[in-house]
Gaussian input, Z-matrix of N, CA and C with variables (Angstrom, degrees):
# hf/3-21g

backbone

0 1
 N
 C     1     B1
 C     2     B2     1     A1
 N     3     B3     2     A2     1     D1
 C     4     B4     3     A3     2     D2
 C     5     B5     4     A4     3     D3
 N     6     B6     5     A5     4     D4
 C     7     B7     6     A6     5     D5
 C     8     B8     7     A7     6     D6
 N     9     B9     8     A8     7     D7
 C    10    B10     9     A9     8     D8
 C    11    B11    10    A10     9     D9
 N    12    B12    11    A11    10    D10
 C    13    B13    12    A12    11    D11
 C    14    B14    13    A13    12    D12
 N    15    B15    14    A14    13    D13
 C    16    B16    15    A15    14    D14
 C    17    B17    16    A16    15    D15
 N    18    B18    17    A17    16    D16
 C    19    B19    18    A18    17    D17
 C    20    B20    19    A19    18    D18
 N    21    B21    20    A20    19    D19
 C    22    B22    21    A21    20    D20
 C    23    B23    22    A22    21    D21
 N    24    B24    23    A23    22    D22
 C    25    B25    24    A24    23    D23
 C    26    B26    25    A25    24    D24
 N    27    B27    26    A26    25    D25
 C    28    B28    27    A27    26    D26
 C    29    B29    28    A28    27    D27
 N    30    B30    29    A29    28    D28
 C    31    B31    30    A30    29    D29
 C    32    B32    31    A31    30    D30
 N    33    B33    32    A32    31    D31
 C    34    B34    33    A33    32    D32
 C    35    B35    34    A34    33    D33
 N    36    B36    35    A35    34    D34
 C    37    B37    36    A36    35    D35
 C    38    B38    37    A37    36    D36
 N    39    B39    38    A38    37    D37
 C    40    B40    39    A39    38    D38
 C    41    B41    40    A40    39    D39
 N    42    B42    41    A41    40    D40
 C    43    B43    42    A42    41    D41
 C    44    B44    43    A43    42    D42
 N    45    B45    44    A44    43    D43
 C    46    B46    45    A45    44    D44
 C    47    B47    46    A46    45    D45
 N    48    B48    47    A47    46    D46
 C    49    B49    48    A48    47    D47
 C    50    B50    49    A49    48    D48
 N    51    B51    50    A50    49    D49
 C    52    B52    51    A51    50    D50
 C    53    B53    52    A52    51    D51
 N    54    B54    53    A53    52    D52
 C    55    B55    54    A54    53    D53
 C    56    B56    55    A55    54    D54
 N    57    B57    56    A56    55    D55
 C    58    B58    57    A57    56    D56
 C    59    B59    58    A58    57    D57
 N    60    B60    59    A59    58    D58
 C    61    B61    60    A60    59    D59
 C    62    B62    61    A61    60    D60
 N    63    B63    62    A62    61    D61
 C    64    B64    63    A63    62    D62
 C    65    B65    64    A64    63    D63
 N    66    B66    65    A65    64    D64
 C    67    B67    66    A66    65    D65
 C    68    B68    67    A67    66    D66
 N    69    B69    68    A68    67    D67
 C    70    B70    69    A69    68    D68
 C    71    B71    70    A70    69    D69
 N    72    B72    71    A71    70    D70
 C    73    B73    72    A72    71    D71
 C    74    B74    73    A73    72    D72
 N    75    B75    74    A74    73    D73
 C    76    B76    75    A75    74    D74
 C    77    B77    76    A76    75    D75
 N    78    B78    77    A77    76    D76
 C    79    B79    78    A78    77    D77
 C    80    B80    79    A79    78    D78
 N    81    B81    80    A80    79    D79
 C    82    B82    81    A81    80    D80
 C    83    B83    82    A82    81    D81
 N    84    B84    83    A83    82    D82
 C    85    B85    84    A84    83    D83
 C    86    B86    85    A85    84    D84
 N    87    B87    86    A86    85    D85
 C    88    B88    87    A87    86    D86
 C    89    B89    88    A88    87    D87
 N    90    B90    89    A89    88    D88
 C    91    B91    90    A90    89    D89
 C    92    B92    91    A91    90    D90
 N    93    B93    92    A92    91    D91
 C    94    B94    93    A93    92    D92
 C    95    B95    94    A94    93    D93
 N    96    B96    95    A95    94    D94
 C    97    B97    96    A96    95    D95
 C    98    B98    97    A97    96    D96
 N    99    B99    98    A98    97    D97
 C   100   B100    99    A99    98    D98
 C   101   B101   100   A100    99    D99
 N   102   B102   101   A101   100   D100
 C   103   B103   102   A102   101   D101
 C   104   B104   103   A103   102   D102
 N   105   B105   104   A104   103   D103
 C   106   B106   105   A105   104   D104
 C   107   B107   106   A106   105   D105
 N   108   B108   107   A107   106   D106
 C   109   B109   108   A108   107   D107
 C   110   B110   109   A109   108   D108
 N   111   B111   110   A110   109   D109
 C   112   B112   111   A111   110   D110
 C   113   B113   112   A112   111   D111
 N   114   B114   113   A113   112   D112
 C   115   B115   114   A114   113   D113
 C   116   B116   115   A115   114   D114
 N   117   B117   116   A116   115   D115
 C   118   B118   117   A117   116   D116
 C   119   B119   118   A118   117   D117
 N   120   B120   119   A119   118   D118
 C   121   B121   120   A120   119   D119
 C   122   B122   121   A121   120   D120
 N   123   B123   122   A122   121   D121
 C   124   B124   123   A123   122   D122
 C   125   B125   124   A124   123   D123
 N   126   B126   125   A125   124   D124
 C   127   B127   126   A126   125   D125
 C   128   B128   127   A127   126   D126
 N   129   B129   128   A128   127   D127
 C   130   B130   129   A129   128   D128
 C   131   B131   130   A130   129   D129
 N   132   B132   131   A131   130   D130
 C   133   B133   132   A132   131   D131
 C   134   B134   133   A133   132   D132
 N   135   B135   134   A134   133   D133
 C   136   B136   135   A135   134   D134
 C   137   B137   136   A136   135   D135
 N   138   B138   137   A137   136   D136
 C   139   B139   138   A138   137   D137
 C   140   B140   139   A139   138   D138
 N   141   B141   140   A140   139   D139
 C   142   B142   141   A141   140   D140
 C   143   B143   142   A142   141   D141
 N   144   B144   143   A143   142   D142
 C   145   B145   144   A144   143   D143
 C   146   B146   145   A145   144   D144
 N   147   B147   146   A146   145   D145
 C   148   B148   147   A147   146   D146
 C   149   B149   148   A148   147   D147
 N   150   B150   149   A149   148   D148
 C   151   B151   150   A150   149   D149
 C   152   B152   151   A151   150   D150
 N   153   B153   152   A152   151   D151
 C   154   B154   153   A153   152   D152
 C   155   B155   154   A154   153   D153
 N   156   B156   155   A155   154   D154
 C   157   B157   156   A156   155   D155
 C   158   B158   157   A157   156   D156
 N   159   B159   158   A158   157   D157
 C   160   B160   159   A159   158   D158
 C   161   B161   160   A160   159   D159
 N   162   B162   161   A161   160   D160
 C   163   B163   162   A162   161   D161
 C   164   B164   163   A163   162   D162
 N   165   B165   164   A164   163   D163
 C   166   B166   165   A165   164   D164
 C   167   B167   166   A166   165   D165
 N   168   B168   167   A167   166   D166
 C   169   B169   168   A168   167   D167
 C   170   B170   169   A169   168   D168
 N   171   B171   170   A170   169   D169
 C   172   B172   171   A171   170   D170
 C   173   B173   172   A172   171   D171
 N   174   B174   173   A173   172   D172
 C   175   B175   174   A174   173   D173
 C   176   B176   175   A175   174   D174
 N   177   B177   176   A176   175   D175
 C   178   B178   177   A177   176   D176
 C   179   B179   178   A178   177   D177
 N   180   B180   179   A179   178   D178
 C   181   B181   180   A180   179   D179
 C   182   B182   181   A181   180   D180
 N   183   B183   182   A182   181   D181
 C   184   B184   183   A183   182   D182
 C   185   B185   184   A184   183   D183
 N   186   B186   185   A185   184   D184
 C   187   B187   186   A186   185   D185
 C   188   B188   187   A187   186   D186
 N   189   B189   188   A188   187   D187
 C   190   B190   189   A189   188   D188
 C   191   B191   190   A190   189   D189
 N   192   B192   191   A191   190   D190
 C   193   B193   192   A192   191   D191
 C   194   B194   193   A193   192   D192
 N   195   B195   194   A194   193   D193
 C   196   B196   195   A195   194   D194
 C   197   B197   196   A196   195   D195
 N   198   B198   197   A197   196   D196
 C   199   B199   198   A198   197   D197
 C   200   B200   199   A199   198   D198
 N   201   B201   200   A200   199   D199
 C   202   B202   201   A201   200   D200
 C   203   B203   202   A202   201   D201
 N   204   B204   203   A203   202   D202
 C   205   B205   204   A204   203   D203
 C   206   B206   205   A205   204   D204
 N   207   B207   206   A206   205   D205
 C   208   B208   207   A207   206   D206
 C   209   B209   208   A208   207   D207
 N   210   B210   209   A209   208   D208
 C   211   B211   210   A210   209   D209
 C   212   B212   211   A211   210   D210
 N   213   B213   212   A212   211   D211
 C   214   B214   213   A213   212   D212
 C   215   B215   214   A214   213   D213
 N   216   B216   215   A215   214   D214
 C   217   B217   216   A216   215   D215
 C   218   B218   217   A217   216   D216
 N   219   B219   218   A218   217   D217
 C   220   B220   219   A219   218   D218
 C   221   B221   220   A220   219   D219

   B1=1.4516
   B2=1.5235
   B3=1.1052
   B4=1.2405
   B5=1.8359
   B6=1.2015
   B7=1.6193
   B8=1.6788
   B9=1.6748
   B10=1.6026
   B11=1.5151
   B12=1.7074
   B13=1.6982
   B14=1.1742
   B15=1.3420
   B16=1.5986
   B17=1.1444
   B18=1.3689
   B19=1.5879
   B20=1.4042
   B21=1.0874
   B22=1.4948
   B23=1.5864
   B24=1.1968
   B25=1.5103
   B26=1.5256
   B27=1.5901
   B28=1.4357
   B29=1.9812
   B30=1.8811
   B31=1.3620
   B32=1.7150
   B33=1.2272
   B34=1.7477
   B35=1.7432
   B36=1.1949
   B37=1.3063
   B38=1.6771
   B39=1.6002
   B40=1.4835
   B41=1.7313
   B42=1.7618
   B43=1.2478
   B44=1.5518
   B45=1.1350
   B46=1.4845
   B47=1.8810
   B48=1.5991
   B49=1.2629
   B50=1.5304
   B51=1.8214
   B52=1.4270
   B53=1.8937
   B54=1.6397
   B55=1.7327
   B56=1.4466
   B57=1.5616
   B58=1.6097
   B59=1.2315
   B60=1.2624
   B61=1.4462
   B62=1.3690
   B63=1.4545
   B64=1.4138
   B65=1.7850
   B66=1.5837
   B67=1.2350
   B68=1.6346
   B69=1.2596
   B70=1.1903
   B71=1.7447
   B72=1.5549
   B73=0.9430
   B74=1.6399
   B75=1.2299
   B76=1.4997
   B77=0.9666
   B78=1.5953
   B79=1.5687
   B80=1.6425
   B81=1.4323
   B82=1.2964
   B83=1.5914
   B84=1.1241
   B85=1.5292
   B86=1.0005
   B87=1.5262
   B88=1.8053
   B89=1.6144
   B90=1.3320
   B91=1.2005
   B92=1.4321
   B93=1.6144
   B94=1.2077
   B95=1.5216
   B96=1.5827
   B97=1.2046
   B98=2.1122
   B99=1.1654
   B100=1.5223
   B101=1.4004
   B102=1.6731
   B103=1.5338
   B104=1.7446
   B105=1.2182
   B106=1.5763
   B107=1.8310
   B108=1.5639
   B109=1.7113
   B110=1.0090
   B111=1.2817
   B112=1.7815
   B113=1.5703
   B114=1.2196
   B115=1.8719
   B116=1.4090
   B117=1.2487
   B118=1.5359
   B119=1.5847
   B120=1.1236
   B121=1.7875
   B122=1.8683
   B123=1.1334
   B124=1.5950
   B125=0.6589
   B126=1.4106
   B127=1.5869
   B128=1.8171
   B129=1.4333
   B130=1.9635
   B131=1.3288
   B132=1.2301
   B133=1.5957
   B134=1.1073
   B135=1.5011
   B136=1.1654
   B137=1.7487
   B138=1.1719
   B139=1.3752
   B140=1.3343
   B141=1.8671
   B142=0.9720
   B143=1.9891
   B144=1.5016
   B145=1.5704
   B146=1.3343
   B147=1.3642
   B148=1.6621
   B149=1.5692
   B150=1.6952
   B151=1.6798
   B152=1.1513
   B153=1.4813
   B154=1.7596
   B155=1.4161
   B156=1.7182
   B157=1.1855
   B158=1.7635
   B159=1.0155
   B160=1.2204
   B161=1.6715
   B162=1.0373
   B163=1.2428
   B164=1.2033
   B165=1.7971
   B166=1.5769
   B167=2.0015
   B168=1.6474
   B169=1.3873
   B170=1.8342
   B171=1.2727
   B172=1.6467
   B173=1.7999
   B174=1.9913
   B175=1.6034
   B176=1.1921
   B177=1.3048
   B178=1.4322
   B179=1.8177
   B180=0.8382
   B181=1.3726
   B182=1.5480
   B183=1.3801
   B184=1.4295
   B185=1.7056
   B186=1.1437
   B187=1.4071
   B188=1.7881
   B189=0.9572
   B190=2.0844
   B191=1.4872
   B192=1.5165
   B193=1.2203
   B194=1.6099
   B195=0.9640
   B196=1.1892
   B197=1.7089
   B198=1.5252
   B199=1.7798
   B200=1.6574
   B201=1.0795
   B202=1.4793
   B203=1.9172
   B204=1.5938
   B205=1.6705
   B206=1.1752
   B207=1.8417
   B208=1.5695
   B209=2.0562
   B210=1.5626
   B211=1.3580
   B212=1.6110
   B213=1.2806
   B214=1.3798
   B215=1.8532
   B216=1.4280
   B217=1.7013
   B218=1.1330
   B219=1.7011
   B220=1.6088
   B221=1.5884
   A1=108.92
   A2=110.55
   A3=125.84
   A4=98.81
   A5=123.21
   A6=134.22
   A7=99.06
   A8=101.33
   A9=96.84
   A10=124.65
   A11=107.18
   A12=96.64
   A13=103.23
   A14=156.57
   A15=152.00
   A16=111.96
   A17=122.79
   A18=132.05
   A19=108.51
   A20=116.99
   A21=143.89
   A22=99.73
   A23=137.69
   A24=158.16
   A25=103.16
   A26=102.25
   A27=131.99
   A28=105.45
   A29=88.63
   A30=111.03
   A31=106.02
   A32=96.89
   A33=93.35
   A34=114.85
   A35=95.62
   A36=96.22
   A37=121.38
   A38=92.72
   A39=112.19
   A40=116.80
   A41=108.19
   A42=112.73
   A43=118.25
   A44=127.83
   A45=138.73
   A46=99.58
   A47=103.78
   A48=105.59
   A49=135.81
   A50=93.59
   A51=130.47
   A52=96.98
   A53=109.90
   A54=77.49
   A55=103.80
   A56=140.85
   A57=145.21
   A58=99.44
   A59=154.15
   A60=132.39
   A61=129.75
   A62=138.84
   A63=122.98
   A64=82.40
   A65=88.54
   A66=117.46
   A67=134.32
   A68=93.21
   A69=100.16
   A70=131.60
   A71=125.54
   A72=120.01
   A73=132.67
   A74=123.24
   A75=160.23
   A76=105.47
   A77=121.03
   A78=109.02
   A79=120.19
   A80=108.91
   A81=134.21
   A82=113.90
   A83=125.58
   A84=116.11
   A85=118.69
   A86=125.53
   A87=134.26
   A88=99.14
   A89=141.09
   A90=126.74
   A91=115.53
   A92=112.41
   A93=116.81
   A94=104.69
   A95=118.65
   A96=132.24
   A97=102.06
   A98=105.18
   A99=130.31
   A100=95.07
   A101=88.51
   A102=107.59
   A103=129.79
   A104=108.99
   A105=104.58
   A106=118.75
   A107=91.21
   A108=88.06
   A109=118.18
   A110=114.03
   A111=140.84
   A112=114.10
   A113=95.88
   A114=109.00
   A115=101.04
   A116=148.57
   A117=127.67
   A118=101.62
   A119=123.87
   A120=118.62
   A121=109.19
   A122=107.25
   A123=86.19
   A124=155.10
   A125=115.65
   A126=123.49
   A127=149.80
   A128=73.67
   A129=91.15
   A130=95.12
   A131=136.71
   A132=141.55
   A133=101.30
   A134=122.04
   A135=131.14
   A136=130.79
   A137=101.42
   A138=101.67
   A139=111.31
   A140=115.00
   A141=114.57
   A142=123.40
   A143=91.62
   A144=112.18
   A145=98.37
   A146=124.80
   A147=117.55
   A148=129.23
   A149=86.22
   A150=93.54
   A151=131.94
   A152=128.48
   A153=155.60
   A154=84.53
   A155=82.42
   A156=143.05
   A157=117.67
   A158=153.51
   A159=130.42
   A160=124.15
   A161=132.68
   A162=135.26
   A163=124.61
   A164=136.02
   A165=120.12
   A166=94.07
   A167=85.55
   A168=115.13
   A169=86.01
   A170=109.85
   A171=133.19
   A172=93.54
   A173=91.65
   A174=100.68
   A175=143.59
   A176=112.98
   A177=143.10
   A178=103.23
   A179=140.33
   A180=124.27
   A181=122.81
   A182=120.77
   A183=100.83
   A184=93.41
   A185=125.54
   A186=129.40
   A187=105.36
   A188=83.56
   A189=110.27
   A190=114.48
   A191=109.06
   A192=128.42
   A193=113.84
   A194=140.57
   A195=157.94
   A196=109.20
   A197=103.44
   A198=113.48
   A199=110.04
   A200=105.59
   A201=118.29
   A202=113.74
   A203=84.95
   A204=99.87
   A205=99.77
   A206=134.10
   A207=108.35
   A208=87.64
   A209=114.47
   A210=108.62
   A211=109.52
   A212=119.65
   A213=136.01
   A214=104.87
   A215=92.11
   A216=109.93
   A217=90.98
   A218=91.62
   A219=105.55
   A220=96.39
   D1=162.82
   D2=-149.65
   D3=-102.25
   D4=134.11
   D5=-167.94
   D6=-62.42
   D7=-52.60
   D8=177.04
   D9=-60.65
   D10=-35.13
   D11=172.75
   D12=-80.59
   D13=1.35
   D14=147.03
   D15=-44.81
   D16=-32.78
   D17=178.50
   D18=-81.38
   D19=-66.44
   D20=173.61
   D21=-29.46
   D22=-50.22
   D23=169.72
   D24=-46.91
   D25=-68.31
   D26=176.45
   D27=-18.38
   D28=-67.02
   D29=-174.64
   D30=-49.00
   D31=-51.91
   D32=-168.12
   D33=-86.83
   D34=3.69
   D35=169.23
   D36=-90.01
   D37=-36.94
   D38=169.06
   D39=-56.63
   D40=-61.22
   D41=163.55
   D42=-33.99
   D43=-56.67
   D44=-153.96
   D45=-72.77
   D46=-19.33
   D47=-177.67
   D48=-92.39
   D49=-26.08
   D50=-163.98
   D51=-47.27
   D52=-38.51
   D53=-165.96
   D54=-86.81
   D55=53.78
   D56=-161.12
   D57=47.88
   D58=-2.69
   D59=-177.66
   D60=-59.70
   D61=116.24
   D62=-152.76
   D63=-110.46
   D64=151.83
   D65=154.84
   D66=-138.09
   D67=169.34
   D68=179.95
   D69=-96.56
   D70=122.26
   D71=-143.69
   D72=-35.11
   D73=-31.14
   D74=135.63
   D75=-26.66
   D76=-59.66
   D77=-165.33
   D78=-93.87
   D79=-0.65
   D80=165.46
   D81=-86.92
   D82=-37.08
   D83=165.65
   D84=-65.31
   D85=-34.83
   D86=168.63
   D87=-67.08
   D88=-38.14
   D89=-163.14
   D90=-86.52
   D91=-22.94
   D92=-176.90
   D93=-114.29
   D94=3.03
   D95=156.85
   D96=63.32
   D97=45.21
   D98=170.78
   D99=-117.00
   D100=133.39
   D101=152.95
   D102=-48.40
   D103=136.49
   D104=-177.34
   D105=-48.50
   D106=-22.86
   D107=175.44
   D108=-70.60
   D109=-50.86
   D110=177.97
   D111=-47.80
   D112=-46.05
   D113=178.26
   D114=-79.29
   D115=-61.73
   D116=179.17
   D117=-53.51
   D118=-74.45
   D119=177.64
   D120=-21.70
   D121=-50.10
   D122=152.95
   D123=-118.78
   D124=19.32
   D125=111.59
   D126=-4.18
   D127=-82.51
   D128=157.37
   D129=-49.05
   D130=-85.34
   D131=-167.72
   D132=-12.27
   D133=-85.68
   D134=-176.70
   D135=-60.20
   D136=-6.10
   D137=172.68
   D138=-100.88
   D139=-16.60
   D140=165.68
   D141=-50.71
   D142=-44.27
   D143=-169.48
   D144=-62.66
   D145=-25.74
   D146=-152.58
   D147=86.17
   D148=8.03
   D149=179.69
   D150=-65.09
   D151=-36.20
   D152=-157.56
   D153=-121.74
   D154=152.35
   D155=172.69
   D156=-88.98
   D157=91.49
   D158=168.61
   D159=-88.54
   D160=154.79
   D161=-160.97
   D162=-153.66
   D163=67.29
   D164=-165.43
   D165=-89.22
   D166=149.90
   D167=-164.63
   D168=-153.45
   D169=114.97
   D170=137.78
   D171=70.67
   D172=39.18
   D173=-170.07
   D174=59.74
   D175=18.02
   D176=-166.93
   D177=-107.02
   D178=142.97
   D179=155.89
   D180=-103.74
   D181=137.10
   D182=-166.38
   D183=-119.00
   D184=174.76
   D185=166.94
   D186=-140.14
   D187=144.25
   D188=160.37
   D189=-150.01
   D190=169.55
   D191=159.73
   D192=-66.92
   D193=8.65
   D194=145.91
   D195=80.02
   D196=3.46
   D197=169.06
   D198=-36.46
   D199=-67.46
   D200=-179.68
   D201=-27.31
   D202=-76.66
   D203=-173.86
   D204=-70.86
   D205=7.85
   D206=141.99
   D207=97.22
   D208=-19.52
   D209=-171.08
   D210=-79.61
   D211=141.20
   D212=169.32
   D213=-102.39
   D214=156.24
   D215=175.01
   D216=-126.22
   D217=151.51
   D218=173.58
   D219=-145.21

């Protein structure tokens, strides 16, 4: 895959996150309608940046922008 659609992913993964809503990895590939490969790949991206939040709950892992839970990155 291509570095620019890694970004491109990035974007809609970010979008899908912007109002704090966390999801769960699963339920973010259905929402942004990316493959589960495609959706962690931008993932990594963004966790690279420091953008996301990760969060496992009941062994699941969930991610947000972390607005919600009030958490900041630095």
């Amino acid at each position: 895959m291509e570095i620019e659609k890694i970004g491109e992913n990035a974007g809609k993964v970010w979008h899908a996150l912007h109002d704090g809503k966390e999801f769960s990895i699963p339920e973010l590939s259905r929402t942004i309608d990316l493959s589960h490969e495609d959706t962690t790949l931008a993932i990594g991206w963004l966790a690279r940046e420091n953008k996301i939040y990760f969060q496992r709950k009941n062994g699941q892992i969930f991610v947000s922008n972390g607005n919600q839970q009030g958490l900041y990155f630095g």
